[in-house]
C-alpha positions in Angstrom: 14.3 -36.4 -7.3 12.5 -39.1 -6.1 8.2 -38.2 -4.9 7.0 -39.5 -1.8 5.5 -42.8 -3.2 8.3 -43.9 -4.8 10.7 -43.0 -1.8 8.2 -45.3 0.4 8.0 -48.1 -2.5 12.0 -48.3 -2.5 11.6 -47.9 1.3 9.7 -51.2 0.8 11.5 -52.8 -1.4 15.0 -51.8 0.4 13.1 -53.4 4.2 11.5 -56.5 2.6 14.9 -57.8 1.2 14.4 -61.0 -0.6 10.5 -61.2 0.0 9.7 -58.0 -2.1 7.1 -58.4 -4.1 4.0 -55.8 -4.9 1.7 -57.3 -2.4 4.0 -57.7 0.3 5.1 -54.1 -0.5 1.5 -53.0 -0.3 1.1 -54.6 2.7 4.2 -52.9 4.2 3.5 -49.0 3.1 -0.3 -49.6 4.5 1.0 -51.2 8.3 3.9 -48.5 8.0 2.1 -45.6 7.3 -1.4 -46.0 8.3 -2.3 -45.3 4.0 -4.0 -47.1 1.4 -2.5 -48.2 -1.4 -3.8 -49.3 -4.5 -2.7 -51.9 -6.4 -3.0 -49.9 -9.8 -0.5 -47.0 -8.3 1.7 -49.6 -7.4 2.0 -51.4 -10.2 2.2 -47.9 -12.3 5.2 -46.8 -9.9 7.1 -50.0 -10.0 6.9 -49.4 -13.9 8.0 -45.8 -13.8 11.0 -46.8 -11.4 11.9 -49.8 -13.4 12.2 -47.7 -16.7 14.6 -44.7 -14.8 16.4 -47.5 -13.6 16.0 -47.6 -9.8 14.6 -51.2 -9.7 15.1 -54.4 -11.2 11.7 -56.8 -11.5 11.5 -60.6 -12.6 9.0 -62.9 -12.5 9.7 -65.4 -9.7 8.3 -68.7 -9.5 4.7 -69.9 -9.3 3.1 -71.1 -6.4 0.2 -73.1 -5.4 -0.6 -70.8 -2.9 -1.5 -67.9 -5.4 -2.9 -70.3 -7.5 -0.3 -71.2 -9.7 0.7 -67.5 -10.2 4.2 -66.2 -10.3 5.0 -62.8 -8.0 6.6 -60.3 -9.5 9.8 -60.1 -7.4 11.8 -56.7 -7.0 15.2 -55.6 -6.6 15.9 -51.6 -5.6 19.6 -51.2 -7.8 22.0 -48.8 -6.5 20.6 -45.9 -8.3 17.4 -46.7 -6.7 19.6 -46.5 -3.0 21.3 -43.3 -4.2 18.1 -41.8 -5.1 15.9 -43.0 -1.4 19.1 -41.6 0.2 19.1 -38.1 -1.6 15.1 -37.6 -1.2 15.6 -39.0 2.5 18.7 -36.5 3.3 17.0 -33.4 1.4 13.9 -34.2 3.8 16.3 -34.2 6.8 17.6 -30.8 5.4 14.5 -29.1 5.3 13.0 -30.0 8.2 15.9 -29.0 10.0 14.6 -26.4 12.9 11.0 -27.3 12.7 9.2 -28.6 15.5 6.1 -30.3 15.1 5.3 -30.6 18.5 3.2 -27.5 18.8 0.4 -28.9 16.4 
């Protein structure tokens, strides 16, 4: 099962479409959630869900707005959907019933 990071990361990735890339990700999860997010634990997720095979990253094109840099661009794969939907749905699940409204 997928932890909440990398659920908001694929989240992300998933929203961004073509445009996903790790600081227009970061960018996303901070206006989204309200949270800071480093660019180390970013980076160190991407590289954890890359190696189970969730996403697929390449390096696009430079640009001379990043100062000739390339972005690494990012692709969630259909394990990566199945997995954001089975965190997503087991969240659902659980907080069947509760009501948060009291707090």
């Amino acid at each position: 099962m997928l932890g909440e990071f990398e659920y908001l990361l694929i989240t992300a990735a998933t929203r961004l479409g073509d445009d996903a890339y790790g600081a227009a990700m970061r960018q996303e999860i901070q206006a989204t959630t309200g949270r800071r997010c480093s660019i180390g634990a970013l980076y160190t997720t991407l590289d954890r869900l890359e190696a189970k095979g969730f996403l697929q990253t390449w390096m696009g094109a430079a640009s001379p707005q990043r100062g000739g840099r390339a972005k690494r661009m990012i692709r969630v794969t259909p394990k990566g959907m199945l997995a954001a939907k089975d965190f997503y749905d087991a969240v659902t699940r659980v907080s069947r019933g509760v009501s948060w409204a009291a707090l």
